[in-house]
C-alpha positions in Angstrom: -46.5 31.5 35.1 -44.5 29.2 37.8 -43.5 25.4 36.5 -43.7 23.2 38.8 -41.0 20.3 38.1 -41.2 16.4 38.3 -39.1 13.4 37.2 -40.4 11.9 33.7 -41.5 8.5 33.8 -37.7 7.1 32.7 -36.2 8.9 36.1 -33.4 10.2 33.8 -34.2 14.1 33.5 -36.5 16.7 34.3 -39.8 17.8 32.4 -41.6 20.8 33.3 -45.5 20.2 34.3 -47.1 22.0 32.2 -50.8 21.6 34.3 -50.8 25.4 34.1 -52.0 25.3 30.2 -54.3 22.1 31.4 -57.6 23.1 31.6 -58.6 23.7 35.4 -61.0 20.2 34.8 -58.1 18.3 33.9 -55.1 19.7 36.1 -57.1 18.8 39.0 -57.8 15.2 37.4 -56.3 12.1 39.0 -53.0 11.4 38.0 -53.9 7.6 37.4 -54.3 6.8 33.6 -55.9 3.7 32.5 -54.3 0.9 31.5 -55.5 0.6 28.2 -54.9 4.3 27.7 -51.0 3.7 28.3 -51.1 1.0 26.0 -52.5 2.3 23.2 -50.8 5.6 23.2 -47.7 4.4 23.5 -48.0 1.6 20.9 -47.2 -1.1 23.4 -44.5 0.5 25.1 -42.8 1.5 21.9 -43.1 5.3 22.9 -40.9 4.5 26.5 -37.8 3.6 24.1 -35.1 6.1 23.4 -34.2 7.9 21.5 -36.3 8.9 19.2 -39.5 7.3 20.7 -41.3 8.7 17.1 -39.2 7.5 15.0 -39.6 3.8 16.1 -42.7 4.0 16.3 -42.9 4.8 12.9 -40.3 2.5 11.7 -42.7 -0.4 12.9 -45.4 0.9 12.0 -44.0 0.5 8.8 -42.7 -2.8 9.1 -45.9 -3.7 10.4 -47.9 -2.8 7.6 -45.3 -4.2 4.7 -46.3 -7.8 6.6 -50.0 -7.0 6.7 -49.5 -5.8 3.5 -48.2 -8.7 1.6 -50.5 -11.0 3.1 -53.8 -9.1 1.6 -55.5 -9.2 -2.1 -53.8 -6.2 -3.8 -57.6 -5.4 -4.3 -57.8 -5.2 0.0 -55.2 -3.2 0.7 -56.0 0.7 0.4 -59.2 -0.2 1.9 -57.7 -2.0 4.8 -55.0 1.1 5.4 -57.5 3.7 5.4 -59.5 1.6 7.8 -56.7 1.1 10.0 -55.7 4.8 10.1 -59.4 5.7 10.6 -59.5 3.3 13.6 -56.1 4.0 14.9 -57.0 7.8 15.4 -60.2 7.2 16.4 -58.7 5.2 19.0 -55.5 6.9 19.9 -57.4 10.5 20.2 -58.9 9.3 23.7 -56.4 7.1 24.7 -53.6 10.3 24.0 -56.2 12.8 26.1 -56.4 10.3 29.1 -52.2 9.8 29.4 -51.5 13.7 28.8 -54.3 14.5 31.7 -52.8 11.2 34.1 -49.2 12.7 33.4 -50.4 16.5 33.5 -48.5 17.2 30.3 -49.8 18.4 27.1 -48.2 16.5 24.9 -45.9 13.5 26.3 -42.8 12.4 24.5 -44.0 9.1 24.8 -47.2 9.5 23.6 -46.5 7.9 20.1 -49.9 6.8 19.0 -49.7 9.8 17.1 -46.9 8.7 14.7 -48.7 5.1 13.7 -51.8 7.4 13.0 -49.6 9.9 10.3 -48.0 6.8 9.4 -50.4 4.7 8.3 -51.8 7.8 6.1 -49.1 8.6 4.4 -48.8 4.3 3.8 -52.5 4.4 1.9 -52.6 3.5 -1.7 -48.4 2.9 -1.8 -47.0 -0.1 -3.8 -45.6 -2.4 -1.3 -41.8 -1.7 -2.2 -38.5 -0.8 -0.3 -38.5 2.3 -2.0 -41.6 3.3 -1.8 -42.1 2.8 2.2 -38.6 4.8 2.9 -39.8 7.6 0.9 -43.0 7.1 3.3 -41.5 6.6 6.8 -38.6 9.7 5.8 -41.3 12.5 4.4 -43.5 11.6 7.1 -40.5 12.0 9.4 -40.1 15.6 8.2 -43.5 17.2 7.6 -44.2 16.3 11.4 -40.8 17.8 12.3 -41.3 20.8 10.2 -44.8 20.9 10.9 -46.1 23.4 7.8 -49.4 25.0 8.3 -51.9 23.7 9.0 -50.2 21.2 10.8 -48.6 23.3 13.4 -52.4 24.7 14.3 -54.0 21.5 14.5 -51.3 20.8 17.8 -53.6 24.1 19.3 -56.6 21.7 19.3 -57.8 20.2 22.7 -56.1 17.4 24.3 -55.7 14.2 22.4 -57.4 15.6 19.7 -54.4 18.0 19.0 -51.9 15.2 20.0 -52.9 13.1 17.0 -54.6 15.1 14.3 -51.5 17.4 13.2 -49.3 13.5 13.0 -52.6 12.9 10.6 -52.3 16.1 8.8 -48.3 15.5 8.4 -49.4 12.1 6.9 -51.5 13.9 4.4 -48.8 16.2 3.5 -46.4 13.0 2.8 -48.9 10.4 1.3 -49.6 13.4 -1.6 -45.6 13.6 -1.7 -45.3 10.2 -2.3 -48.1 9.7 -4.5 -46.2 12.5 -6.7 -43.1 10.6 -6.4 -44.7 7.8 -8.1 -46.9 9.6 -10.6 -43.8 11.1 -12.0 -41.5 7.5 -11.9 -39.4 8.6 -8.9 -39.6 5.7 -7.1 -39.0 3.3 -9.4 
């Protein structure tokens, strides 16, 4: 198959577009995305910043949280994270399908809605301490790096749906880290 090649939104490099693996519906789609599409999916512009758009966005998700956090009832917060993660990929599954199809890439680098999604999951149920959110942000750093199955597979899924639900996945993978880490007095 032929690439075809276009400047990336930053103007600093190259990216192939990859509207040959789009579905024929969506390579053909208008190349505008809606404004609230943008936003979301890349978590207020956090995704445009380099390097390591993921990373950041992870890093304040986490911050994020720990001030949400410690301003809840204990008895509120694993309710209020799941909630949040439910509503964050609920959310960021449309709003990551509408920015790949505007930019006519399958899964764009600053698409980062993806990371607070996995991040939040992996945050669920943890004690709000130093420790405990590094372990968080770092093993939810590496099972979406490393991708183990089914993680990897879940990116096969369509559009947005792919985009977000292996970072979920990966945020499974680290919360049940974590919560071993604590059941055994790792973190302490």
């Amino acid at each position: 198959m032929k690439e075809t090649w276009d400047l990336d939104d930053s103007g600093s490099g190259r990216e192939p577009d990859s509207s040959a693996s789009v579905p024929p519906a969506v390579a053909g789609a208008s190349r505008e995305t809606p404004q609230w599409a943008t936003l979301v999916a890349t978590f207020f512009g956090i995704g445009r910043m380099r390097p390591a758009p993921g990373s950041c966005a992870s890093a304040v998700t986490v911050l994020l949280w720990a001030g949400l956090a410690y301003a809840l009832a204990p008895s509120f917060r694993t309710p209020v994270a799941v909630v949040l993660a439910v509503v964050v990929t609920l959310i960021g599954i449309p709003a990551a399908t509408q920015v790949a199809r505007g930019s006519g890439v399958r899964d764009p680098q600053f698409v980062v809605i993806d990371e607070v999604a996995g991040q939040l999951v992996t945050l669920i149920a943890v004690p709000l301490a130093w420790k405990s959110f590094l372990a968080g942000f770092i093993l939810f750093r590496v099972f979406d790096i490393v991708k183990p199955p089914p993680v990897r597979q879940l990116e096969a899924l369509p559009e947005g749906t792919g985009i977000v639900l292996d970072d979920v996945a990966a945020g499974l993978y680290a919360l049940g880290v974590v919560h071993l880490f604590l059941h055994f007095g790792l973190l302490k």
